[in-house]
C-alpha positions in Angstrom: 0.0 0.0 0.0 1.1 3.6 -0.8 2.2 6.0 1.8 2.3 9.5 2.3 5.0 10.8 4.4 4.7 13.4 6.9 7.1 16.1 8.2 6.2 18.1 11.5 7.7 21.0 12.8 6.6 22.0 16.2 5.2 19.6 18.6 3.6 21.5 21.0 -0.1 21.6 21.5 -1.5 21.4 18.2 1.4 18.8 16.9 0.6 16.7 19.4 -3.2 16.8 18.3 -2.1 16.0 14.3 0.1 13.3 15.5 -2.5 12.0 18.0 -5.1 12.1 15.1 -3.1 10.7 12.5 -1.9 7.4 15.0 -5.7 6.8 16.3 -7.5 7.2 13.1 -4.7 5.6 10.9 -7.4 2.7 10.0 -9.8 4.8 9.2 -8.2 7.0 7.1 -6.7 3.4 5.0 -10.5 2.3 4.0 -11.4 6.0 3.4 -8.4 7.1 0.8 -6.6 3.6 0.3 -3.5 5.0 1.7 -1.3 4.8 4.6 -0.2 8.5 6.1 2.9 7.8 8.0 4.4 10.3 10.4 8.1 9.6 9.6 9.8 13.4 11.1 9.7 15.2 13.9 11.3 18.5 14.8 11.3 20.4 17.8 14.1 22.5 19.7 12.3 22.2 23.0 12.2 18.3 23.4 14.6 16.2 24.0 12.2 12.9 22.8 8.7 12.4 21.5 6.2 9.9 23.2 6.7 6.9 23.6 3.4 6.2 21.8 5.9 7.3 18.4 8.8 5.7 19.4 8.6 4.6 15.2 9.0 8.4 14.5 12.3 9.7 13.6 13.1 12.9 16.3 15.4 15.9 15.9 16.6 19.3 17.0 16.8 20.6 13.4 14.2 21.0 11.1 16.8 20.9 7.8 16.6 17.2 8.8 13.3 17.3 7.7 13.6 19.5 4.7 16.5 17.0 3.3 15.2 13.9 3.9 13.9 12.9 0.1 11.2 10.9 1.4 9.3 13.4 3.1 6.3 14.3 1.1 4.2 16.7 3.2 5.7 19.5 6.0 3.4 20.4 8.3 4.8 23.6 10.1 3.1 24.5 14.0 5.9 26.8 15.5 3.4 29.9 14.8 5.5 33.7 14.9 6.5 34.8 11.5 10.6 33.6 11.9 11.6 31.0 11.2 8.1 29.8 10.0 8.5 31.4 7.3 11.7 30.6 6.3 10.7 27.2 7.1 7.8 27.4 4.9 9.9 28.8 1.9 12.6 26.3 2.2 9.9 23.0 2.3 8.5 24.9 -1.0 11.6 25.1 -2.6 12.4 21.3 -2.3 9.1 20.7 -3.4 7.1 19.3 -0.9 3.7 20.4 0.3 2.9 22.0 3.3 0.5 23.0 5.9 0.4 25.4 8.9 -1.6 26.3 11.1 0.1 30.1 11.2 -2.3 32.8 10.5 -0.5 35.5 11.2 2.2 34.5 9.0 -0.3 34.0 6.4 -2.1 37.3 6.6 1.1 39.0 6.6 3.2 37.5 3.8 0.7 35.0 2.4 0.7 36.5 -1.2 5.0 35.4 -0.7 4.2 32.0 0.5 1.4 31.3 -2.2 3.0 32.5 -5.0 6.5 30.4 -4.5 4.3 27.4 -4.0 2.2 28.1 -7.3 5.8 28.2 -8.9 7.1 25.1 -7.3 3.4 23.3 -8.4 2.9 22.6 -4.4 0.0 23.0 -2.6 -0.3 25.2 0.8 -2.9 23.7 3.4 -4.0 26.0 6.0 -7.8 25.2 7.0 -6.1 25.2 10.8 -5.8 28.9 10.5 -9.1 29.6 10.8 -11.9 28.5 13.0 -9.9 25.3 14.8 -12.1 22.6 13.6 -14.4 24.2 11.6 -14.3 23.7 7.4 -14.2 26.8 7.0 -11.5 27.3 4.6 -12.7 24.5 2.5 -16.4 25.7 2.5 -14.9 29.2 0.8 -12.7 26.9 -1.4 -15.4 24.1 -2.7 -18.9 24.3 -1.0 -19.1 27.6 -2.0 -17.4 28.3 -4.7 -20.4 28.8 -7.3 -21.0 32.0 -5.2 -20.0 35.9 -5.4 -19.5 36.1 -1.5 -21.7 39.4 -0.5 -20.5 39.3 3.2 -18.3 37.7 5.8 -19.1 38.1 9.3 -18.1 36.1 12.5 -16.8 35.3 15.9 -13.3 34.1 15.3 -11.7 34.5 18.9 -13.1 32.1 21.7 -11.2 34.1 24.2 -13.1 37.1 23.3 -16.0 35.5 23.2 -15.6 33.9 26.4 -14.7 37.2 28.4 -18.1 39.0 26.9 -20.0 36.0 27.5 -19.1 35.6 31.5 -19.4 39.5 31.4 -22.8 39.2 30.2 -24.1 36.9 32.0 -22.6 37.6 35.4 -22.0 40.8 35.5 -18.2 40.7 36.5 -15.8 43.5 35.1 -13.2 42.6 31.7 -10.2 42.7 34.1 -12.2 40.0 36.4 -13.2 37.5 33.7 -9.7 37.9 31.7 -7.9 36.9 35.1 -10.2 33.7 35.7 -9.8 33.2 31.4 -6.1 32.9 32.1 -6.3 30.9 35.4 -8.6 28.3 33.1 -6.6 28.5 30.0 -8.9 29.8 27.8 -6.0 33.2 27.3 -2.7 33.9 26.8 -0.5 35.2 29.8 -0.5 38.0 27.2 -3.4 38.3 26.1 -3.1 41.5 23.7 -3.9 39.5 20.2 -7.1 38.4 21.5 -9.1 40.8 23.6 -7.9 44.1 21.0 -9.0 41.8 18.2 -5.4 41.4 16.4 -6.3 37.5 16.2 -9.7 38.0 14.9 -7.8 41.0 11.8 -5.4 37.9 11.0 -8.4 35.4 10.3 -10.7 38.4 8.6 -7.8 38.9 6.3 -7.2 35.6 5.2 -11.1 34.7 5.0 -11.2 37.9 2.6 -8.4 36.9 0.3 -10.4 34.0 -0.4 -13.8 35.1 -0.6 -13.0 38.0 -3.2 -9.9 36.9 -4.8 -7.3 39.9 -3.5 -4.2 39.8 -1.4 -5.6 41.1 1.5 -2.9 42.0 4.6 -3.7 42.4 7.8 -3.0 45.8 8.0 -5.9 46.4 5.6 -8.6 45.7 8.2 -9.8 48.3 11.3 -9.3 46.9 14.3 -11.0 47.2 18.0 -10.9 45.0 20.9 -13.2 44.7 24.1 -10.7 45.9 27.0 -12.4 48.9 27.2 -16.1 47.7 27.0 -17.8 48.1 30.6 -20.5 45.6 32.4 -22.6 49.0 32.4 -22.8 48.5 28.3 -23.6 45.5 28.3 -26.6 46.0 31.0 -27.6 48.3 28.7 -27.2 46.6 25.3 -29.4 44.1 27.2 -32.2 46.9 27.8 -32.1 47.4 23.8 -32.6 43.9 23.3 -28.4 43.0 22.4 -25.8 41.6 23.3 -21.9 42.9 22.6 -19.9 40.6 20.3 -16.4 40.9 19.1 -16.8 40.5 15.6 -15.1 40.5 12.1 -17.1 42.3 9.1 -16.7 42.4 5.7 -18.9 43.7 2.7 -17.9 43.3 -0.5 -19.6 46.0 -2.6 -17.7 44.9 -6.0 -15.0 48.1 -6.0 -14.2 47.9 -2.6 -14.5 46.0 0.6 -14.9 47.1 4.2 -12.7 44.9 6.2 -12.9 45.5 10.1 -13.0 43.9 13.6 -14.4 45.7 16.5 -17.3 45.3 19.3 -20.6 45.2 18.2 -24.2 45.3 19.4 -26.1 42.5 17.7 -29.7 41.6 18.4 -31.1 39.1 20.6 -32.6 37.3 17.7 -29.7 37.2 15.7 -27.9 33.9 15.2 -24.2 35.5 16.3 -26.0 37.0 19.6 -26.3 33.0 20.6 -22.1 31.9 20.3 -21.7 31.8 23.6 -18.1 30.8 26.0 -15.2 30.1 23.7 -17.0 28.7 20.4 -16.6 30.3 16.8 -18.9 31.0 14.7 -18.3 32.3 10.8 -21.6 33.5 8.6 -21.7 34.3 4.7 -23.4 35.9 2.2 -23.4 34.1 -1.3 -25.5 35.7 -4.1 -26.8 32.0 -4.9 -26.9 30.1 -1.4 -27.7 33.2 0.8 -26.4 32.9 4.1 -24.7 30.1 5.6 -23.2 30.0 9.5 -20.6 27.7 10.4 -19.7 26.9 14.1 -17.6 24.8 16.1 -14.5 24.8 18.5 -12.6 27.5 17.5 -9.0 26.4 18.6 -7.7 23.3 21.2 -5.6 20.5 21.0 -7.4 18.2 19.1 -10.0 20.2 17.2 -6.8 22.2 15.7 -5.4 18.8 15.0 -8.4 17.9 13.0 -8.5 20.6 11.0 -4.3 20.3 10.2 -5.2 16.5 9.2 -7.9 17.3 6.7 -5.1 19.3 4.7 -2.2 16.4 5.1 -5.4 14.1 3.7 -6.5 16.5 0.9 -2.8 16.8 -0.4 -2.4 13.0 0.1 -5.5 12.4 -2.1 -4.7 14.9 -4.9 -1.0 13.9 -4.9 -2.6 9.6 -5.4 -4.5 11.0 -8.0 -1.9 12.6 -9.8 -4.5 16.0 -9.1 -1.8 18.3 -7.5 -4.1 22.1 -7.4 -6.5 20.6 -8.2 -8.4 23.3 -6.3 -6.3 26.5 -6.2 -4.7 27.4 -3.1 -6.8 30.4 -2.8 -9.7 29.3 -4.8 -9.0 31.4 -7.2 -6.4 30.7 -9.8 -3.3 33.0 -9.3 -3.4 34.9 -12.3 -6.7 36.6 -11.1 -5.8 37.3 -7.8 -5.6 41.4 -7.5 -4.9 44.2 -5.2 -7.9 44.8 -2.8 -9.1 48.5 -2.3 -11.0 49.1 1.1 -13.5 51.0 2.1 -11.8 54.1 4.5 -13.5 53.6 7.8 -14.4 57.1 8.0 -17.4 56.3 4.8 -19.1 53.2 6.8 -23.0 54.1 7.6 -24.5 52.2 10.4 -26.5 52.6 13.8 -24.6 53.5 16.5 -24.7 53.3 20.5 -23.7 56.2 22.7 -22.7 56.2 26.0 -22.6 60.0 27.5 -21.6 61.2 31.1 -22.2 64.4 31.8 -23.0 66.4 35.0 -26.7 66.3 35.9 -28.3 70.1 35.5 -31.2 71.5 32.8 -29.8 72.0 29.2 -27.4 69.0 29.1 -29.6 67.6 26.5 -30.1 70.0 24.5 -26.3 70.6 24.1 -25.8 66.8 22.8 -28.8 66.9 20.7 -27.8 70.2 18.9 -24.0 68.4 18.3 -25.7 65.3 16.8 -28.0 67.1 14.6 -25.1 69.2 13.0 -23.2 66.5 12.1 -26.6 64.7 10.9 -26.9 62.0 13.4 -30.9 60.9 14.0 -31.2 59.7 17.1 -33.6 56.6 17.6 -34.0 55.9 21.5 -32.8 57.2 24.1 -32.5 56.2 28.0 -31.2 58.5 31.1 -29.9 56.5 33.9 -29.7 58.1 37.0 -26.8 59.2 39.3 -23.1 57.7 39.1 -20.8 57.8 42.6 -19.7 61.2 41.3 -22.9 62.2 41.1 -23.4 62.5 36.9 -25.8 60.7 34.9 -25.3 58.4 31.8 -27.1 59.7 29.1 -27.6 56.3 26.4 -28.5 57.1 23.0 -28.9 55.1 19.7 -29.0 56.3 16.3 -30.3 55.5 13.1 -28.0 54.9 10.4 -25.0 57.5 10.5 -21.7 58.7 8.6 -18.8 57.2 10.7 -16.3 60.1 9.9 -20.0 62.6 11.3 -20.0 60.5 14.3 -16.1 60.8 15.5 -16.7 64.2 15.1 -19.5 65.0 17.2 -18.1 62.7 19.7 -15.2 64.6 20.2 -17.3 68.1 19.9 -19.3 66.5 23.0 -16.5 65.1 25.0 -15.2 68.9 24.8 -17.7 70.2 26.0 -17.8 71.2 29.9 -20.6 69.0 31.2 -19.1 66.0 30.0 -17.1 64.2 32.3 -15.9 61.0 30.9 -15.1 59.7 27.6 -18.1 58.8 25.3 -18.6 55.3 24.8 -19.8 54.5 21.1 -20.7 51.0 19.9 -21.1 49.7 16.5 -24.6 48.1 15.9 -25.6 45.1 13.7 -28.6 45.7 11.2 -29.8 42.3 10.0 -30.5 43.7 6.2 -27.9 42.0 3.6 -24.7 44.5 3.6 -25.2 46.4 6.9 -23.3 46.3 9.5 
């Protein structure tokens, strides 16, 4: 029987989960593709040895053992960072083997490198792992979809985010409070900065958008926000307007340009993305012939990570049996009509908005705001004054209807000038359900 020999670089948590999966469902995977897939390599600078469960596996310190060894057909690289993985990357490329990661902020920062060496060397690049942990979501954009002009992408992408706004929401407890017990649990980082200001999320939104549109979309071509500074007092009152606050990538692709932004977002109770709750994904598009399809699952984790990197090693495997390398592009679309992508400026998006005003508590406050939004245009829709903070102010909790967002972060910084406002305004993005809002 015909094997397919594996490579792995990094054997931490996820390359355990690959090399767990590809051991326990080794059976399995012979009566479904009539091929054995053999982890032969193993590199890792912090080991000294693998498991004894692989004591058939060839370890080493040095990954050029790996990239030299003739046999090798697949390298499957799970160090993350952008060096060496990228090097790493190139060099596997180069010697023409396959390969598949797991890295997406290597991708979303020099994927248009990485793809294009590995459509000259007639390799394939596998990175469903990159996005969504176990859920198909790169190979729903790449085949179940692929019949479709994708309208929209929008989507939970960071469990840890999701996590901290789900225990804020439903217990009341402060960010600082639920990101301390989120560490102590392992569901974040010791640093947690890529995940609660939404850096994660930009590096997934990127990558998703690359291959819903067919352009080399970076990472530094999508708005970014996190959720450090939202407040349990929002979310009380997101509840009272019948939301909840998600952290959320959005993208509309209006033809000539494409917004392409993560930030927090007020999305209605009835709304499928207001029920992700605790540290799940979930990933919903638009297609102009299927209309709107959500994917969720376990968005990161040992094994559902491992999953996903196995479906890529099996893919490859298949295509390489059936002499069908590319068979599906990379990027599902084919290279020479991949383009440059041009993005909406942030200061031209139109959507509702919530504002959170303090100001001190005497006749005429009102007035004041309501003569700054109308200049700059802003209809407000509801409103609710809460009564008296420990410094004895007031919130004042407005939302709009659909506004200009360069009119908004000007009236918000007309009103947080002005001398009966004593804190920052809050303002919050909100979801309208229509195709193409917010």
């Amino acid at each position: 029987m015909e094997k397919i020999h594996i490579g792995l670089i990094g054997f931490g948590t996820v390359g355990k989960g690959i090399a767990q999966t590809l051991l326990s469902q080794k059976e399995r995977l012979i009566k479904r593709c009539g091929v054995t897939f053999v982890l032969s390599r193993v590199a890792d600078i912090n080991l000294d040895s693998l498991p004894a469960e692989f004591d058939n596996v060839v370890f080493s310190q040095n990954a050029d053992d790996i990239f030299n060894d003739p046999q090798i057909d697949i390298v499957v690289e799970l160090i993350g960072g952008i060096e060496p993985a990228k090097s790493f990357l190139l060099t596997a490329i180069s010697k023409g083997k396959h390969v598949v990661t797991a890295n997406k902020a290597l991708l979303s920062n020099h994927g248009k490198e990485i793809f294009t060496a590995a459509a000259e060397a007639n390799v394939e690049v596998g990175f469903e792992a990159s996005v969504g942990g176990g859920i198909p979501v790169i190979k729903a954009l790449k085949e179940g979809l692929v019949a479709n002009m994708i309208l929209s992408i929008r989507g939970i992408m960071n469990g840890t985010a999701n996590y901290i706004l789900t225990q804020m929401t439903d217990h009341g407890y402060a960010f600082e409070e639920v990101l301390k017990d989120a560490q102590e649990k392992g569901f974040a980082e010791a640093d947690p900065t890529y995940d609660v200001e939404g850096i994660d999320t930009a590096h997934k939104l990127a990558i998703l958008m690359t291959l819903a549109y067919g352009k080399n979309v970076h990472v530094d071509d999508v708005a970014v926000e996190g959720i450090s500074k939202i407040h349990p007092i929002d979310i009380e009152f997101a509840r009272e307007f019948g939301c909840r606050i998600k952290l959320l990538a959005i993208s509309h692709n209006h033809d000539d340009h494409m917004e392409a932004r993560v930030h927090p977002t007020m999305v209605p109770e009835s709304h499928m993305l207001a029920n992700i709750h605790g540290p799940f994904n979930a990933i919903e598009f638009t297609g102009d012939t299927v209309g709107d399809v959500l994917l969720y699952g376990q968005g990161a984790g040992m094994m559902p990570t491992g999953s996903a990197v196995a479906a890529d090693v099996i893919d490859i495997g298949r295509n390489m049996i059936a002499g069908a390398v590319n068979r599906v592009s990379s990027l599902s679309y084919l290279p020479e009509h991949i383009g440059e992508p041009r993005i909406t400026p942030m200061g031209e998006l139109r959507c509702p908005y919530y504002f959170r005003i303090t100001v001190v508590d005497k006749p005429g406050v009102l007035a004041q705001i309501t003569s700054i939004f109308a200049k700059h245009q802003i209809s407000i829709k509801s409103m609710i004054q809460k009564g008296v903070t420990k410094d004895k102010d007031v919130f004042v909790v407005l939302r709009s209807h659909m506004a200009n967002e360069s009119e908004v972060q000007e009236a918000i910084t007309e009103i947080d000038a002005l001398e009966v406002c004593t804190d920052a305004t809050v303002t919050i993005r909100v979801l309208i359900q229509e195709q193409n809002g917010v």
